[in-house]
N, C-alpha and C positions, 0 to 999 in steps of 0.2 A: 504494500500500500504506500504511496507518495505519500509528501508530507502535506499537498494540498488537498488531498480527500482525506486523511485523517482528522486535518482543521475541523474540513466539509462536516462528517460524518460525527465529532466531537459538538460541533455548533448545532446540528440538528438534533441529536438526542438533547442539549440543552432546553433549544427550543421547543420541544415536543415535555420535556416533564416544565416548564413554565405553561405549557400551553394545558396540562393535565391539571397541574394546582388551577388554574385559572376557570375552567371548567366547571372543577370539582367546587370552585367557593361560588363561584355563576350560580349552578345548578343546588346547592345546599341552600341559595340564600332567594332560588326562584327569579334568578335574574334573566329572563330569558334572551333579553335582549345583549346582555355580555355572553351567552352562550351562545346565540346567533353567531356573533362577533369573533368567539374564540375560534369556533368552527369554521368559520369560511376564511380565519387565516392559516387552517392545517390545510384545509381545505385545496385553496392558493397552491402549496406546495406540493401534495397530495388528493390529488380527486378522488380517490378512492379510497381513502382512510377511512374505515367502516366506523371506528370509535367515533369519528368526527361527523361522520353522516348520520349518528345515530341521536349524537347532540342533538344536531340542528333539525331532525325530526322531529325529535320529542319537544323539544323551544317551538315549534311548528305547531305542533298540538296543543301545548298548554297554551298558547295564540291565541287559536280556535282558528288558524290559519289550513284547514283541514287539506286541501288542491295542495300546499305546497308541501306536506306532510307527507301526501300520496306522491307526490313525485318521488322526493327525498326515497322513502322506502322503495320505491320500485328501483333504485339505483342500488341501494341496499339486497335487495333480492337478487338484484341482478347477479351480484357481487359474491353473495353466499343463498344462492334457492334453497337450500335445506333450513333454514331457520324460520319456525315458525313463527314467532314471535314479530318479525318483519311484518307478515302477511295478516297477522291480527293487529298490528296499530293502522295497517294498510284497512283493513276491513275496519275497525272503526271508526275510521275518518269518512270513509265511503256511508257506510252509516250517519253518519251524521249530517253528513250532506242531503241525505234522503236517497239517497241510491241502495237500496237494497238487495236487487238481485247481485250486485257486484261485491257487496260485504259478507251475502251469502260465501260467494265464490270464494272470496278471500279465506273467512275462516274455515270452508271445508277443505279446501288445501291444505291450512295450517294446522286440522285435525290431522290430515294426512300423514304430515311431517310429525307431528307430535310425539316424541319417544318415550318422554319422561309422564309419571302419572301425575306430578305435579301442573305440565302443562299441557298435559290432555284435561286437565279437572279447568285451568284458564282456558281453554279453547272454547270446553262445553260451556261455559259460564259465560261467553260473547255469545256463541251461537244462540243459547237461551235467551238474551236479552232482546236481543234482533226478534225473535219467534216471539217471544212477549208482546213485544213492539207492534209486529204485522200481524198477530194473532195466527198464525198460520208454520206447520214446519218448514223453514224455510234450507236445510242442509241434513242429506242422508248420514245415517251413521247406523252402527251396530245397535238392534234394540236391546240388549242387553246394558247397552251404558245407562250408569243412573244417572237421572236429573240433577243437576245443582244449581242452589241459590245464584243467580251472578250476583245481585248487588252483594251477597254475603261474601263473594268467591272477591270479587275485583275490590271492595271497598269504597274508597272513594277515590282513588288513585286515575281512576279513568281507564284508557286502556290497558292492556297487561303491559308488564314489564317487556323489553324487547327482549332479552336473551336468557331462557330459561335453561336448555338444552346445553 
């Protein structure tokens, strides 16, 4: 390694744990707009920095910025399709938008992907809220799965956590 990418490579790990404390005190203190902020300058350097797109998702949502939440995720997915948890903040914003065959879609994917019983139990608990919602099944599943409270399941937190798995 040269002594100018070691610089290189030294100054970026810098900036990436300044950019982690920065984040980390944004998102503790609901700042969304410094979280915005912090993320579209990993962002800048890395477009595909999942941590940083996950930010700027979630500051998207707690918005109620729902369209730029769904984009943000579908880059996200893009990035790793095996993560549920994408596809359920995806399907919540679509939700809330009023598009419900599309947050269908969303969370039966991300039953799909679901490994963990922790986030098969948040899948079922969107899926339910949506069918409450439309009053209608709105996502096949095994009928053996039991029903779960969502507002008990999710809280008041809003959509699930992104990365359960």
């Amino acid at each position: 390694m040269t002594q100018g990418a070691n610089t290189m490579s030294h100054s970026f790990l810098a900036d990436e744990e300044l950019w982690s404390t920065t984040l980390r005190q944004a998102m503790d203190c609901e700042d969304w707009d410094g979280v915005l902020a912090a993320s579209r300058s990993v962002l800048a350097m890395d477009p595909d920095h999942l941590v940083a797109l996950e930010g700027k998702a979630q500051a998207h949502w707690r918005r109620h910025e729902f369209q730029s939440a769904i984009d943000t995720a579908r880059k996200m997915i893009a990035l790793n399709p095996v993560e549920p948890g994408y596809l359920c903040l995806q399907g919540a914003c679509h939700q809330q938008l009023g598009r419900y065959v599309a947050a269908a879609e969303c969370f039966g994917r991300a039953l799909d992907l679901a490994k963990t019983p922790a986030m098969r139990k948040m899948v079922l608990a969107q899926i339910e809220g949506l069918e409450v919602l439309c009053g209608t099944r709105m996502v096949a599943r095994d009928e053996d799965t039991p029903p779960v409270t969502a507002l008990a399941a999710m809280g008041s937190m809003g959509p699930v956590s992104m990365r359960v798995n």
